[in-house]
C-alpha positions, 0 to 999 in steps of 0.5 A: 540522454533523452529521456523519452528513450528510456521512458517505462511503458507503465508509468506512476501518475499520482497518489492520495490517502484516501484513509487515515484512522489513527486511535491511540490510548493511555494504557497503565500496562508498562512493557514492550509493545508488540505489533501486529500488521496486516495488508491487502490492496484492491484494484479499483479501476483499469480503464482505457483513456486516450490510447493509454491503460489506466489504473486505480490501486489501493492499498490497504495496511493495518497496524496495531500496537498491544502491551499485553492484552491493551490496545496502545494504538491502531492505525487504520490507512489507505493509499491509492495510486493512480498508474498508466501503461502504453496500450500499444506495448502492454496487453491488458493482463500483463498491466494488471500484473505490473499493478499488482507488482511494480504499483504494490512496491511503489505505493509501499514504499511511500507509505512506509514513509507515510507511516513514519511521519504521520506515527511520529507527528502523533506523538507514537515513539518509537515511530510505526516501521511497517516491515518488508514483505514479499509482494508475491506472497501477498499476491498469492494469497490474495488470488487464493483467498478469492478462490475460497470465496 
């Protein structure tokens, strides 16, 4: 099959961490680590470039570790995601909405698998896992923390 014929009119062009923060800490507290987490993501760019949308998505995800009242490790990261979408078949809302929904999913995924490595490689065992979470919730909440605001 060509795959031009079954090319997505939006498409994933690149991604880069543009933060990583990691502070670990020696902590005389013995238990099980309890971890908190906390995401948002940013719509840095949308622009039209060569009859094409453009799109620049950060995400932004926080974790941190405590035993107790002490702070094992934070871990502080953001990953962008570069994302483009044929202008002759998406308005410009509908590419807004498939950044805030297919380029949220895609850039979770990969950091997740970020995460793991990089937690892994600082010497954090069990590795960070950052759970599943419901993109359209996190929209939501997003749109209604703007409105407050």
């Amino acid at each position: 099959m060509n795959p031009k014929e079954v090319m997505a009119d939006f498409q994933f062009l690149g991604n880069r961490v543009s933060r990583l923060v990691i502070e670990t800490k020696i902590v005389d507290q013995k238990g099980r680590a309890e971890l908190s987490h906390d995401f948002d993501y940013t719509i840095a760019e949308i622009s039209e470039k060569d009859e094409s949308w453009f799109g620049i998505l950060q995400l932004s995800i926080q974790v941190k570790a405590k035993i107790k009242n002490k702070i094992l490790f934070k871990i502080d990261l953001i990953m962008e995601g570069a994302f483009a979408g044929n202008v002759e078949k998406i308005p410009k809302d509908k590419f807004v909405e498939m950044l805030e929904m297919n380029g949220l999913a895609n850039l979770l995924n990969i950091s997740r698998a970020y995460l793991v490595g990089v937690s892994a490689q600082t010497g954090i065992n069990p590795p960070v896992r950052i759970p599943m979470i419901n993109l359209l919730k996190l929209k939501e909440k997003k749109k209604r923390a703007e409105v407050e605001s």
